[in-house]
N, C-alpha and C positions, 0 to 999 in steps of 0.2 A: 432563370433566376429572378426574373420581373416579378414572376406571378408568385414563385417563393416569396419574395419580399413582399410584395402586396398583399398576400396573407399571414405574416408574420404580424406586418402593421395592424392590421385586422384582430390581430388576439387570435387567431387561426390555431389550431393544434394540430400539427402535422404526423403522419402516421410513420409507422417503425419502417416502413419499405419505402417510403418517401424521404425521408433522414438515409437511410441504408443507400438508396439512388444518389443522393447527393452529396455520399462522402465517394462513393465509386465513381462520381464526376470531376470529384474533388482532383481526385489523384489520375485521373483522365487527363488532366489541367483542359478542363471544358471553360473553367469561369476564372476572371481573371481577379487580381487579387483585390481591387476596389469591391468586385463582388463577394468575395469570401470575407472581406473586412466587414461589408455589411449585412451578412447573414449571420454573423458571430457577434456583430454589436446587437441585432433584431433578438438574438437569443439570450442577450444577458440584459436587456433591456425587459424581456417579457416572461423569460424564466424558463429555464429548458424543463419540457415533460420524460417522465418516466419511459414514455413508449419513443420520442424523441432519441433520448442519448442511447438506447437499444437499441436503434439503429444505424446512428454514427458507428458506436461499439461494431454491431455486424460489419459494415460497410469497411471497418478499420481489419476487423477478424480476417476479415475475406481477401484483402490484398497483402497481409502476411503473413508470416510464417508461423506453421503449427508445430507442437512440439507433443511425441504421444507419451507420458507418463501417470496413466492411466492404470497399470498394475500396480500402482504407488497412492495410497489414499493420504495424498499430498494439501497440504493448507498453506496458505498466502496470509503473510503479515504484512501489513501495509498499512500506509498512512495518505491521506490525498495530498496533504502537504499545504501550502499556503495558508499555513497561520502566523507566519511572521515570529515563531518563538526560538528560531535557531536552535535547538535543542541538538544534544548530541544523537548518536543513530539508535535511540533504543529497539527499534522493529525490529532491528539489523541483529542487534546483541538479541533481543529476544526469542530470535530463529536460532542462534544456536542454543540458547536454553533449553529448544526444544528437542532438538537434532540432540542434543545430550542426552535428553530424558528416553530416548528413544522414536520421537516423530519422525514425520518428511515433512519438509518443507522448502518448498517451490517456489521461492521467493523471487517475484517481479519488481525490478526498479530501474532508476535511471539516476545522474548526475541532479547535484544539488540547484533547482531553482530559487528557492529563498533563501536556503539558509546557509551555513558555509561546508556541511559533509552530507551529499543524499548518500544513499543506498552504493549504487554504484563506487561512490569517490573513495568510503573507507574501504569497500571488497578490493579495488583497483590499488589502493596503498598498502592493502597486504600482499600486494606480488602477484596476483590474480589477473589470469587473460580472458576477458568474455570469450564465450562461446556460443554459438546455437547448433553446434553438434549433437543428434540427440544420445547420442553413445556412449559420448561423458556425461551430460548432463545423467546420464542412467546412473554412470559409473558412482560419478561424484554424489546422486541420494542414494542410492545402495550400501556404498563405504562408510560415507560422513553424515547423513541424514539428510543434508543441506544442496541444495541447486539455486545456483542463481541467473536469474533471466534477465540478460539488462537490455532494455526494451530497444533502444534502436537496432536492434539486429533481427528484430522482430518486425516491428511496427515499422512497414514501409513505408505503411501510408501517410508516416507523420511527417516527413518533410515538406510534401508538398504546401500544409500549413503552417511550418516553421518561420518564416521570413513575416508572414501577415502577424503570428503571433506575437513574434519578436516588437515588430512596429508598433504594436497596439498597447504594448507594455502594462494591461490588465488582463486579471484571470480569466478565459473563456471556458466555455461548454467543452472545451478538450482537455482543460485541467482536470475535468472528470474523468477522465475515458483511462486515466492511469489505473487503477484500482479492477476497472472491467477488461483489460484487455490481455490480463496472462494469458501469455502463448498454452499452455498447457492446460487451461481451461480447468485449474481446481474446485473442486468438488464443497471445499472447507475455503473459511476466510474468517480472518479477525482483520476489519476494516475502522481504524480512525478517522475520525471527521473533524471536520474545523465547527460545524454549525448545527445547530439543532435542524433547520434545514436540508442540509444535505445530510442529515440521517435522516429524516423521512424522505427523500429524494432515493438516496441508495436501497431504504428498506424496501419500497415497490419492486424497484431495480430489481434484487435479490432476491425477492418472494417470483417476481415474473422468470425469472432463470433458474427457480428450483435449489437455489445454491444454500447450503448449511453456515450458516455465519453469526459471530456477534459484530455488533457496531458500536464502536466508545466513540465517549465525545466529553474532554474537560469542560466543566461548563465555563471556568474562563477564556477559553478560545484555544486550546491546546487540539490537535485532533491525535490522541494517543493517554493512555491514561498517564497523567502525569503527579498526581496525590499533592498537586496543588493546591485541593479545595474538593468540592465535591464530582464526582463525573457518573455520566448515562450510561445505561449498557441496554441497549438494543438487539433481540436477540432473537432466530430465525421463526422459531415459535408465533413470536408478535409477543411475548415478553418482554414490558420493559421497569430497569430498575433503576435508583439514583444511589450509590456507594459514597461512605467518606471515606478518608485514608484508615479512618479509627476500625473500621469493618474490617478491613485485612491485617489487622494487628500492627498499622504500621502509621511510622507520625507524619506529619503534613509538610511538605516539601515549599523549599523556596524556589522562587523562579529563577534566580541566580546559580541555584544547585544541579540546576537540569543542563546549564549553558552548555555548547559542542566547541566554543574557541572561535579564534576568528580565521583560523587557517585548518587543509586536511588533517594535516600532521598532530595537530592538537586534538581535532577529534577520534585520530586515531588512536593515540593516546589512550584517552577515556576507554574508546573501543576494548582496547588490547588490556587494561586495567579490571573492567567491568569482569571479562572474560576469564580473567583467572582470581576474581574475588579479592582483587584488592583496589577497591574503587571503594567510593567514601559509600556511607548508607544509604542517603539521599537517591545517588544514582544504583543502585542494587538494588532496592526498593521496588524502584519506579517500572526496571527492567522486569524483575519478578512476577510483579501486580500485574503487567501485561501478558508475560508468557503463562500467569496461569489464566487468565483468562481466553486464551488461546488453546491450553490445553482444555478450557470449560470446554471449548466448543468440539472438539474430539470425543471426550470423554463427559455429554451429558449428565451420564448417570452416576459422577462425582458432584462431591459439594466445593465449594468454591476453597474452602482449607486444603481438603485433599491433594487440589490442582495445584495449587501454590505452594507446600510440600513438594509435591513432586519436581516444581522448578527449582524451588533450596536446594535439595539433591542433586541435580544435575550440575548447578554451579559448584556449589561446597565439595563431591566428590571429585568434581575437574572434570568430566564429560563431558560439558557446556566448551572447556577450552583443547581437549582433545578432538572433538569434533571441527573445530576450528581450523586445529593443523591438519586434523586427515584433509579437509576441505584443499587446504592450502595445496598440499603437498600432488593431489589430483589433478588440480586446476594452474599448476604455477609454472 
């Protein structure tokens, strides 16, 4: 770890099987946590590389568990989170929009770090028992469209940096590795970012993994389209565009309108409102704009109307909320 640090301090850029080694040391517990406190402070002091966290990612891949859902041309909605806007779970509401419309989606997450409901907390308050059975998870995108992966039952590797993380109480290079580490390794992703940075950070990422994806990013700090102003869309191509809310037909959202509540149950709420189309507009909108842009990334060779149509449908005929309960009713 010396000569690690010595070259980090250096500006050194360390290769993908050199990062890939020392997350597989990580969880060896070879280094003890003074050392992994400063190898994670070296990295956000000097700015993690692209071939860098591709091999944390591996290193993390390799000591957990896979899951094959591979006869499923499955896509991952996801957000990296750490934008401090507490929003309610639109990613969340936006997988069954599409699980209504007809998609799979393979949804990887975990319990709320910033804000008061991640991914995990409202699945888990609807009566829902994790799994990494891969037989339900079959059962449950076959039935409902919908699987959900909640990463600790995956990612083994992450406890061993749990405690250092905890300590360090700022974002590191592993607050990335959420996004790269679905077990079932989808093919499709609609990924939100907090920074213009880490969308050029992930776009390398995803061009070097061959992965099909767009990337949004609100430009005032949202990582998820939120039609609070204007937002990017970064797209597998190397396409990239800047939308206002006026472009999808739809009006400009306040940041107050997006809130999740200060408690699960609150966000639940919203969740279970969204889902059967009686939630204010503000939040239906916002929900919408992202699942059609999830459905862009499926179905290319639609226009961005067409995609968002096709989320209206899903919601307005109840698909969107009957997928919800097949979900439920699989999983509970």
């Amino acid at each position: 770890m010396k000569t690690i640090l010595t070259r980090l301090v250096n500006n050194e850029i360390l290769t993908r099987e050199e990062t890939r080694t020392i997350m597989l040391d990580i969880t060896r517990e070879k280094y003890t946590d003074i050392q992994i406190s400063a190898f994670l402070t070296s990295m956000i002091m000097r700015g993690i590389q692209p071939e860098e966290l591709l091999g944390l990612r591996d290193g993390l891949l390799e000591t957990g568990l896979s899951i094959n859902l591979s006869d499923y041309p499955v896509i991952d909605i996801v957000g990296t989170g750490g934008d401090n806007k507490n929003t309610f779970n639109i990613s969340t509401c936006s997988s069954f929009i599409l699980a209504g419309a007809g998609y799979k989606v393979a949804k990887h997450g975990n319990y709320a770090a910033t804000s008061t409901s991640g991914a995990s907390n409202v699945i888990e308050a609807c009566g829902i028992h994790f799994t990494n059975d891969e037989n339900l998870l079959r059962k449950s995108l076959e039935k409902s469209g919908f699987a959900y992966l909640h990463a600790p039952l995956f990612a083994k590797g992450m406890k061993f940096v749990g405690p250092v993380r905890k300590a360090m109480q700022i974002p590191t290079c592993f607050n990335l590795l959420g996004p790269l580490v679905n077990p079932c390794h989808p093919q499709n992703q609609l990924l939100g970012v907090a920074s213009l940075n880490q969308m050029r950070l992930y776009g390398e990422v995803n061009r070097l993994l061959g992965i099909n994806y767009s990337i949004v990013h609100s430009m005032d700090g949202y990582d998820e389209i939120a039609l609070t102003g204007c937002f990017k869309v970064k797209e597998s191509g190397g396409k990239e565009s800047v939308y206002q809310p006026e472009d999808l037909g739809m009006k400009t959202v306040r940041p107050e309108e997006l809130y999740g509540g200060k408690q699960v149950r609150e966000a639940l709420d919203i969740f279970i409102r969204v889902l059967k189309n009686q939630a204010t507009e503000a939040q239906i909108n916002v929900v919408l704009a992202n699942a059609a842009f999830a459905i862009k990334v499926l179905e290319p060779q639609k226009n961005l109307m067409e995609c968002l149509d096709l989320a209206r449908t899903s919601l307005k005929s109840g698909r969107a909320w009957t997928a919800l309960q097949q979900f439920i009713e699989i999983n509970s």
